[in-house]
C-alpha positions as a LaTeX table, in Angstrom:
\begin{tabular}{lrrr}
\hline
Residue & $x$ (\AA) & $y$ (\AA) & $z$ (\AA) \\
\hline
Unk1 & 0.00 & 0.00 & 0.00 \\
Unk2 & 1.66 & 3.06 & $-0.77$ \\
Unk3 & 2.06 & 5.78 & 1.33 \\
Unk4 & $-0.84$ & 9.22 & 1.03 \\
Unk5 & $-1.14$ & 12.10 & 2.59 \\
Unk6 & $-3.99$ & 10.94 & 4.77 \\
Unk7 & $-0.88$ & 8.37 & 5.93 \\
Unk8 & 1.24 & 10.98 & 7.78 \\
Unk9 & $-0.15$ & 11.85 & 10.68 \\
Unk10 & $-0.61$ & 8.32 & 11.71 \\
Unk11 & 3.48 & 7.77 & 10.84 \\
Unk12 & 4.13 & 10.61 & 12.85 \\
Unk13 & 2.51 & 10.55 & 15.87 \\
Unk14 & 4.31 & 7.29 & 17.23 \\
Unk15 & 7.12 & 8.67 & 16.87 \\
Unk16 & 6.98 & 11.41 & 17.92 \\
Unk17 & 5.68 & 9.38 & 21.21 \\
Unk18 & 8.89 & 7.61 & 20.70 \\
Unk19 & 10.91 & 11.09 & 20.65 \\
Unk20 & 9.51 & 12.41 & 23.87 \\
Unk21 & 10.23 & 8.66 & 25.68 \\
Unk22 & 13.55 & 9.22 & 24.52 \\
Unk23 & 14.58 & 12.38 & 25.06 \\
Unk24 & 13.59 & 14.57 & 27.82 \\
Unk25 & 15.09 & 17.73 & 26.58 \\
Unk26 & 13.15 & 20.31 & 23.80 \\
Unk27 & 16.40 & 21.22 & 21.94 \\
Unk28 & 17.37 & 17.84 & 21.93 \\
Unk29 & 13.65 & 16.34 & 20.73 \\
Unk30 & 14.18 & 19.47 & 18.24 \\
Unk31 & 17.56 & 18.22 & 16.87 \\
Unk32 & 16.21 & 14.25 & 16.04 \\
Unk33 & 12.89 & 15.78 & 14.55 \\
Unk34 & 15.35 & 17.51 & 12.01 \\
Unk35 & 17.04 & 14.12 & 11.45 \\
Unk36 & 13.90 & 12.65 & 11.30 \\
Unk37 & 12.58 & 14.65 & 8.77 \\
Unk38 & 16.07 & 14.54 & 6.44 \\
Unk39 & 15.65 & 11.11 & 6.75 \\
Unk40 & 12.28 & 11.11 & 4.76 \\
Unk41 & 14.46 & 12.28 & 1.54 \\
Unk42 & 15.48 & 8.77 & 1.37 \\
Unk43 & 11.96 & 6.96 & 1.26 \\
Unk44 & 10.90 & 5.36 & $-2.28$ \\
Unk45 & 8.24 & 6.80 & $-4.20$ \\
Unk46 & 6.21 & 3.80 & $-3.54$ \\
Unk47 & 7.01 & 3.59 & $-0.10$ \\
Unk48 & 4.52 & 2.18 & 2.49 \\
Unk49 & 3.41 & 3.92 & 5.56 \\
Unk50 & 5.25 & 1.38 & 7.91 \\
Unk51 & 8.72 & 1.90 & 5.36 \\
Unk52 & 8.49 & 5.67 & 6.15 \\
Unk53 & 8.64 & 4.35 & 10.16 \\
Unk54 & 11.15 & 2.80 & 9.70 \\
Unk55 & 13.16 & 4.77 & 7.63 \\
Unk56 & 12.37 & 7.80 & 10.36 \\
Unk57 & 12.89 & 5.24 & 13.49 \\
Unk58 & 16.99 & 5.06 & 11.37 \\
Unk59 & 17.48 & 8.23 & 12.52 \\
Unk60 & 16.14 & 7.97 & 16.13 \\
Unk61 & 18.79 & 4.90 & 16.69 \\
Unk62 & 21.62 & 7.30 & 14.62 \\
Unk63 & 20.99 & 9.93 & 17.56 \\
Unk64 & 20.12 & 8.12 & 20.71 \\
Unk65 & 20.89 & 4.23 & 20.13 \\
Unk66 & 19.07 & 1.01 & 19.77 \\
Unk67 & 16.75 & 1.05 & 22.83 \\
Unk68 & 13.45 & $-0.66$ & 23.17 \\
Unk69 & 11.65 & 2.55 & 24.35 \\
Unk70 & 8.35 & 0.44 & 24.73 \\
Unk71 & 9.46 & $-2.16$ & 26.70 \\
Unk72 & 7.28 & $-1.36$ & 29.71 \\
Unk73 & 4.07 & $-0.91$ & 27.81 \\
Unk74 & 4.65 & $-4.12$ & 25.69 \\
Unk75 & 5.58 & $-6.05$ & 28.91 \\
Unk76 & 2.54 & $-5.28$ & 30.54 \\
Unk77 & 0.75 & $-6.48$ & 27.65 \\
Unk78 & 2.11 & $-9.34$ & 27.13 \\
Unk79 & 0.98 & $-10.01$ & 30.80 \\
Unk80 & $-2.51$ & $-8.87$ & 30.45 \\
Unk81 & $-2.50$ & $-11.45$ & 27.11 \\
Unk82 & $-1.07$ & $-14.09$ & 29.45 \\
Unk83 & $-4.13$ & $-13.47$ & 32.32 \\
Unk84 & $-6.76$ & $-13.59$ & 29.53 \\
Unk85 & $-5.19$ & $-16.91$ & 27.89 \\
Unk86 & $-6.29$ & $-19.56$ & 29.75 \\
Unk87 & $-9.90$ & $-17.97$ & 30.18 \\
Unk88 & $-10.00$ & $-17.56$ & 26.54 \\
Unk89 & $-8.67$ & $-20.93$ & 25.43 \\
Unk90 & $-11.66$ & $-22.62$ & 27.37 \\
Unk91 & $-13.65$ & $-20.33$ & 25.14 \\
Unk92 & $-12.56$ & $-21.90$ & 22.18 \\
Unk93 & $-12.56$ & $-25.05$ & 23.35 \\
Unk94 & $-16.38$ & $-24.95$ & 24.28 \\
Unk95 & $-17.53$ & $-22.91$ & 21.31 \\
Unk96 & $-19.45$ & $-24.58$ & 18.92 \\
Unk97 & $-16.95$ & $-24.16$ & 15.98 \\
Unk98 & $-13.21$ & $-23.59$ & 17.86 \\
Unk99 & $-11.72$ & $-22.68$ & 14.88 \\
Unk100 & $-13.72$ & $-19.92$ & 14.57 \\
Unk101 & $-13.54$ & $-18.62$ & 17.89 \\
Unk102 & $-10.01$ & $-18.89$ & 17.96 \\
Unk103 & $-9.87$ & $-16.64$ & 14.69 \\
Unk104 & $-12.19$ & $-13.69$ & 16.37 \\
Unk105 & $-9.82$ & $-13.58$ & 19.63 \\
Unk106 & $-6.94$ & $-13.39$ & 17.64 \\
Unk107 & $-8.22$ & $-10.68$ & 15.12 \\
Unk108 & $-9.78$ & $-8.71$ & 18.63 \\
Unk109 & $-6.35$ & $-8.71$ & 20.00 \\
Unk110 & $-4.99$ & $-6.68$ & 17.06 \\
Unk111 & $-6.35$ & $-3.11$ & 18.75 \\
Unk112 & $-3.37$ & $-3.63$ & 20.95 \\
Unk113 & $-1.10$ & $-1.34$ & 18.72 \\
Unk114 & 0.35 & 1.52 & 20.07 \\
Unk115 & 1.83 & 2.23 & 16.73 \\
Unk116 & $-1.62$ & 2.76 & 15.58 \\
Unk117 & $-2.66$ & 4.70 & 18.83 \\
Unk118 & 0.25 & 5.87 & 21.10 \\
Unk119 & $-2.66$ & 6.65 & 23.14 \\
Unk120 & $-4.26$ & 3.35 & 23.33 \\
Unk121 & $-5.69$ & 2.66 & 26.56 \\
Unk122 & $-4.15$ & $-1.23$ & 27.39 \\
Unk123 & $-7.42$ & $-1.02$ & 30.30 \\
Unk124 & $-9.85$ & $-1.37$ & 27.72 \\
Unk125 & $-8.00$ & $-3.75$ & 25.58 \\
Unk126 & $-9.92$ & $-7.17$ & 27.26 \\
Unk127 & $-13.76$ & $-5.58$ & 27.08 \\
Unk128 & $-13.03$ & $-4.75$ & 23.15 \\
Unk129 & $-11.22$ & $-8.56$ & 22.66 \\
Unk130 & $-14.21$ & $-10.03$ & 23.67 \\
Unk131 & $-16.28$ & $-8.14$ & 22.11 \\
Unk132 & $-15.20$ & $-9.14$ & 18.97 \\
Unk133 & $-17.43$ & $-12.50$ & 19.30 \\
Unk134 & $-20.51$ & $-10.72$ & 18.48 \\
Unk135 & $-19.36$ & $-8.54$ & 15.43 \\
Unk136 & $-19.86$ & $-9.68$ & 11.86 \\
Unk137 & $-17.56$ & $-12.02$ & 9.93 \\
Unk138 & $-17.13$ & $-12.96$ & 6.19 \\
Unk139 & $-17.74$ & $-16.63$ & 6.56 \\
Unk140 & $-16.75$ & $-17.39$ & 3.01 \\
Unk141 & $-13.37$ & $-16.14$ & 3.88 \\
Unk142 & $-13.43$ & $-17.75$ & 7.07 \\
Unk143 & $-13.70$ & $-21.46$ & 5.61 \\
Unk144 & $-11.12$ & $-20.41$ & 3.05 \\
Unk145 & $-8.92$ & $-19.70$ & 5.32 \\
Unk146 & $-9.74$ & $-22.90$ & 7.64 \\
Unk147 & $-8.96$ & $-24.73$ & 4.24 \\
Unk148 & $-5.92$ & $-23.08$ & 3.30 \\
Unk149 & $-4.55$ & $-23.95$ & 6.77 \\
Unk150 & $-5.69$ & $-27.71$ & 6.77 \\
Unk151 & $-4.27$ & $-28.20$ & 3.43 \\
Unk152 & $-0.80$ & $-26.24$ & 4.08 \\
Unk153 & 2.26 & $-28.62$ & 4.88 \\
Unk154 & 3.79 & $-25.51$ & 5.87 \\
Unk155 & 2.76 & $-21.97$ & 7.40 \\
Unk156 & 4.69 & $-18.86$ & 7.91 \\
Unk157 & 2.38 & $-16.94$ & 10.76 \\
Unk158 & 4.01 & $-13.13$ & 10.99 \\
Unk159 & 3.11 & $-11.91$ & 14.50 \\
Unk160 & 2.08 & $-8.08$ & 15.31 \\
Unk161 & 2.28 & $-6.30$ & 18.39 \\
Unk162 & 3.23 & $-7.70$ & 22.03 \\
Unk163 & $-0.18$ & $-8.67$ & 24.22 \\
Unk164 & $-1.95$ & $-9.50$ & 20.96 \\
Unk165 & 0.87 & $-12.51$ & 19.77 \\
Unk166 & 0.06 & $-14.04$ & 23.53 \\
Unk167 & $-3.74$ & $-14.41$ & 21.60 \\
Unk168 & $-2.24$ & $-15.55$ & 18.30 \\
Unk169 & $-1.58$ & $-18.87$ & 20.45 \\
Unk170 & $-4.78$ & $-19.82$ & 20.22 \\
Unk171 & $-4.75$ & $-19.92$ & 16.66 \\
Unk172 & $-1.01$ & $-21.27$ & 15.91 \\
Unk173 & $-0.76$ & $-23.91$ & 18.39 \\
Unk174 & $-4.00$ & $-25.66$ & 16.36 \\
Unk175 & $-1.64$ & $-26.25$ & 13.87 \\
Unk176 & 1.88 & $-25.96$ & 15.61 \\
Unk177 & 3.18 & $-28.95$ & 13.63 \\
Unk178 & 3.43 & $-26.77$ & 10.70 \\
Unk179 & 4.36 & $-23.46$ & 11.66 \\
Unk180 & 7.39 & $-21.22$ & 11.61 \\
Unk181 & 7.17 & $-17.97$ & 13.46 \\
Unk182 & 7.98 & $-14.25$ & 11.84 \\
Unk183 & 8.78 & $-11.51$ & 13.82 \\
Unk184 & 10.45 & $-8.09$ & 13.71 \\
Unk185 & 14.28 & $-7.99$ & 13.74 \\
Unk186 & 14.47 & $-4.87$ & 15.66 \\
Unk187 & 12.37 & $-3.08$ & 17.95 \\
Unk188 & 9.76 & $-0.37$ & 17.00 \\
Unk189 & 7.18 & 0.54 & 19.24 \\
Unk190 & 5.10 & $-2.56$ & 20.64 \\
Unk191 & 5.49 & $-4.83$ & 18.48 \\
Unk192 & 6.75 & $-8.52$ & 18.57 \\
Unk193 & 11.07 & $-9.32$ & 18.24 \\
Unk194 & 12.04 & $-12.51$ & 19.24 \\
Unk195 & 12.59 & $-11.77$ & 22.62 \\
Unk196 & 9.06 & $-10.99$ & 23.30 \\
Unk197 & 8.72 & $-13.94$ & 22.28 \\
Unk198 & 10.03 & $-15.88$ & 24.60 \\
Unk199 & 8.44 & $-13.48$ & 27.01 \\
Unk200 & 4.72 & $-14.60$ & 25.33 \\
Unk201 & 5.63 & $-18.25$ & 26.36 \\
Unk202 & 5.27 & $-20.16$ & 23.03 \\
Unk203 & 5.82 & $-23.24$ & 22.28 \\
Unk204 & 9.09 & $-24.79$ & 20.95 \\
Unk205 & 8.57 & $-23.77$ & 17.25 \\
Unk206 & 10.96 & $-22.75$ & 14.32 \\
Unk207 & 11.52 & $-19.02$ & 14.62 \\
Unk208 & 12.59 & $-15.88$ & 12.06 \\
Unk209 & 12.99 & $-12.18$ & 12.34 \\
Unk210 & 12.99 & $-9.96$ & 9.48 \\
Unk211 & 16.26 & $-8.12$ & 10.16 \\
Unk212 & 14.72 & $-5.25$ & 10.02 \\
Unk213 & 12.88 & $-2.69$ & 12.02 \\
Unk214 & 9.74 & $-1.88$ & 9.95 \\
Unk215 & 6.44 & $-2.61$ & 11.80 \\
Unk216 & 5.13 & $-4.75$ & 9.31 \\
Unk217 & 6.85 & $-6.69$ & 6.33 \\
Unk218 & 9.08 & $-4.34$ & 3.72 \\
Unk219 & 10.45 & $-6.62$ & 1.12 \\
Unk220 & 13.07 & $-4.02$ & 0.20 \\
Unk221 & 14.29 & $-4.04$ & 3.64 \\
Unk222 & 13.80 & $-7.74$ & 5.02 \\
Unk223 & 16.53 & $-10.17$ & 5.16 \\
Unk224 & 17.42 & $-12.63$ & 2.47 \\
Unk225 & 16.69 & $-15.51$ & 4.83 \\
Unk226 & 13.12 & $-14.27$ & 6.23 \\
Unk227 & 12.10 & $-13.82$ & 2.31 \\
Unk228 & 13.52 & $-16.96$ & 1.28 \\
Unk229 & 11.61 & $-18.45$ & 4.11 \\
Unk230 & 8.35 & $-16.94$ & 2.68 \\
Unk231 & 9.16 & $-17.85$ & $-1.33$ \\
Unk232 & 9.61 & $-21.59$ & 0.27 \\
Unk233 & 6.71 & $-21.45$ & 2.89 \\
Unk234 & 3.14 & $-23.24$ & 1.34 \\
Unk235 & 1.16 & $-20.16$ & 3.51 \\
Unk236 & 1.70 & $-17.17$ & 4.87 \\
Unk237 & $-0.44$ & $-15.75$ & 7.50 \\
Unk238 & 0.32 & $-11.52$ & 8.54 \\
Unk239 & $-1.05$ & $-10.50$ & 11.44 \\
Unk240 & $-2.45$ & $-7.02$ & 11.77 \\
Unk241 & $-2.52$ & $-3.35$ & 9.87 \\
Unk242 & 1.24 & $-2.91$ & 9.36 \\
Unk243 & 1.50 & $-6.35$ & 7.64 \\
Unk244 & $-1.08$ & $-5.51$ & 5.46 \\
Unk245 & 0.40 & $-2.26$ & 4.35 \\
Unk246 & 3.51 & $-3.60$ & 3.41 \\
Unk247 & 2.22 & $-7.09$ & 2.20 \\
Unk248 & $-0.78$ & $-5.93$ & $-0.05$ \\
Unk249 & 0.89 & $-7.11$ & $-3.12$ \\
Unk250 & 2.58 & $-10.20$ & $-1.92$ \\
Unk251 & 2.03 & $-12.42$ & $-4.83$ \\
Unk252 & 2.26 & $-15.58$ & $-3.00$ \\
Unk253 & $-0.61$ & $-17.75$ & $-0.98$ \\
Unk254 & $-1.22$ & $-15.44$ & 2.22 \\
Unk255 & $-3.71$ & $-14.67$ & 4.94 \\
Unk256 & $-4.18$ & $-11.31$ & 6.18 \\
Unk257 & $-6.35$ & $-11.36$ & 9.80 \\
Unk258 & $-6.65$ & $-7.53$ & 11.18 \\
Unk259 & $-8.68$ & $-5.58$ & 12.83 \\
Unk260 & $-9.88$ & $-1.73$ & 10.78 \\
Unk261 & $-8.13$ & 0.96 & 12.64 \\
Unk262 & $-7.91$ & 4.06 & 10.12 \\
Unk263 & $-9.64$ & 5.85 & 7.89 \\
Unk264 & $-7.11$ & 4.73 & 4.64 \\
Unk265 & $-7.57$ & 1.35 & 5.23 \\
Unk266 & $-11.02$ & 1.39 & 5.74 \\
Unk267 & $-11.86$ & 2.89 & 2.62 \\
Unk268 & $-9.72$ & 0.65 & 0.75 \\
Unk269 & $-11.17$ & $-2.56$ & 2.68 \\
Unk270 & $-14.76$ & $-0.65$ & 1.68 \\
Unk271 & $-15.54$ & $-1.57$ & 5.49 \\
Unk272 & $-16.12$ & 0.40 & 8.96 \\
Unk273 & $-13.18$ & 1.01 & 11.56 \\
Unk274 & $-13.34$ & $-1.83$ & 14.05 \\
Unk275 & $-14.75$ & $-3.82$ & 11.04 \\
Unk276 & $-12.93$ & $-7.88$ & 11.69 \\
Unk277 & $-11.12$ & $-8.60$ & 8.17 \\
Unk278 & $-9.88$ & $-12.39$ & 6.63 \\
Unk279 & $-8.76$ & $-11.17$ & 3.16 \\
Unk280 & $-7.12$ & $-14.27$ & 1.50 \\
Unk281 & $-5.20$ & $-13.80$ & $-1.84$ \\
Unk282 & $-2.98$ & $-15.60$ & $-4.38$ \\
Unk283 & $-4.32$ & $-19.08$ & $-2.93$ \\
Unk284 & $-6.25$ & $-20.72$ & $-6.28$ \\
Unk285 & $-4.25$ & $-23.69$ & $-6.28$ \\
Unk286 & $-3.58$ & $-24.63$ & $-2.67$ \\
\hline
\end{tabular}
């Protein structure tokens, strides 16, 4: 999805939460913004939204080094994720159709995404996860993708954000046999490297990271090996809005499970914000 003008104010107002967590004086928070901004000279005409975070988020580690500057908010997500688990997982396992269930938690847990909302409110986050069990679904897409995953001897599942990957369990330990994890290389804001991993308690399962600190998936950017891994992967499943963005014209078998959170995307989906998405592409012959 390439980057409008609509685009920039979402881009910028993470970091710019990221600039005040990292600096506490003006002149100083006034000195990386000029970076920041020199920075953008560099982006591709075709860039996506999360490329131009990343290519800005370059400039934050130039000035003040590679710190996780979310690592507080994303730990105590990952903990709420963790408390909700086990009440969750006995919601699945006593729904009528599990697989379904398991889908709509994982989907609600994408609002966790403070690159979306720096402001996000982590109190609300369990009321508007399980609220996501009453709001429509595309159950054409649904069975597709319940297909797709049946049929796949091998799935490439690209996490999101920290809180929501604790959720993602439900869905990747169905078919854990199969599945190789994708995460970010590098941190940016909340979302998932592999040491939140670890930290989200998942199984024993092949791992990669893109190399990379884009919140979502820029094939520009990525490493050889994570894009080798998704050329030679059956499925690919990407997790939330930033995967989307960057993923939109993947031309391979893939999954995309999000949650509506702007405007852009909304009218591109031609669907309301909060509005649960399956879109499933490039999969005629699996």
């Amino acid at each position: 999805m390439d980057l409008n003008s609509t685009c920039w104010q979402c881009v910028m107002a993470p970091l710019t939460d990221t600039v005040r967590r990292a600096l506490p004086d003006e002149p100083g928070r006034s000195r990386l913004f000029r970076r920041m901004l020199a920075n953008l000279a560099t982006l591709a005409d075709n860039a996506s939204p999360p490329e131009a975070s990343a290519v800005i988020q370059c400039a934050i580690k130039a000035t003040i080094g590679d710190h996780d500057f979310y690592r507080e908010i994303k730990d105590r997500s990952t903990d709420l994720g963790l408390s909700m688990l086990p009440t969750l997982q006995e919601l699945v396992d006593r729904s009528d159709d599990p697989f379904e269930t398991a889908v709509r938690l994982v989907i609600g847990g994408n609002i966790i995404d403070y690159g979306c909302h720096p402001d996000f409110d982590l109190n609300t986050a369990e009321t508007q996860i399980r609220g996501v069990l009453d709001l429509p679904l595309d159950r054409t897409a649904l069975n597709r993708a319940r297909q797709l995953m049946e049929n796949a001897g091998s799935i490439l599942y690209i996490l999101d954000n920290c809180g929501e990957a604790v959720l993602d369990r439900l869905l990747v330990e169905r078919f854990a046999g199969k599945i190789t994890i994708g995460v970010r290389g590098e941190a940016i804001y909340n979302d998932v490297t592999r040491y939140d991993l670890i930290r989200s308690r998942y199984p024993q399962l092949p791992v990669i990271d893109t190399g990379d600190c884009t919140p979502g998936v820029a094939l520009r950017r990525a490493s050889a090996a994570f894009q080798q891994t998704m050329r030679q992967t059956d499925l690919v499943i990407a997790k939330g809005q930033g995967n989307y963005e960057t993923l939109d014209r993947y031309d391979r078998p893939i999954i995309h499970l999000l949650r509506i959170k702007c405007p852009v995307i909304a009218n591109l989906l031609g669907a309301p914000l909060g509005a649960l998405q399956i879109l499933v592409r490039n999969a005629e012959d699996l």
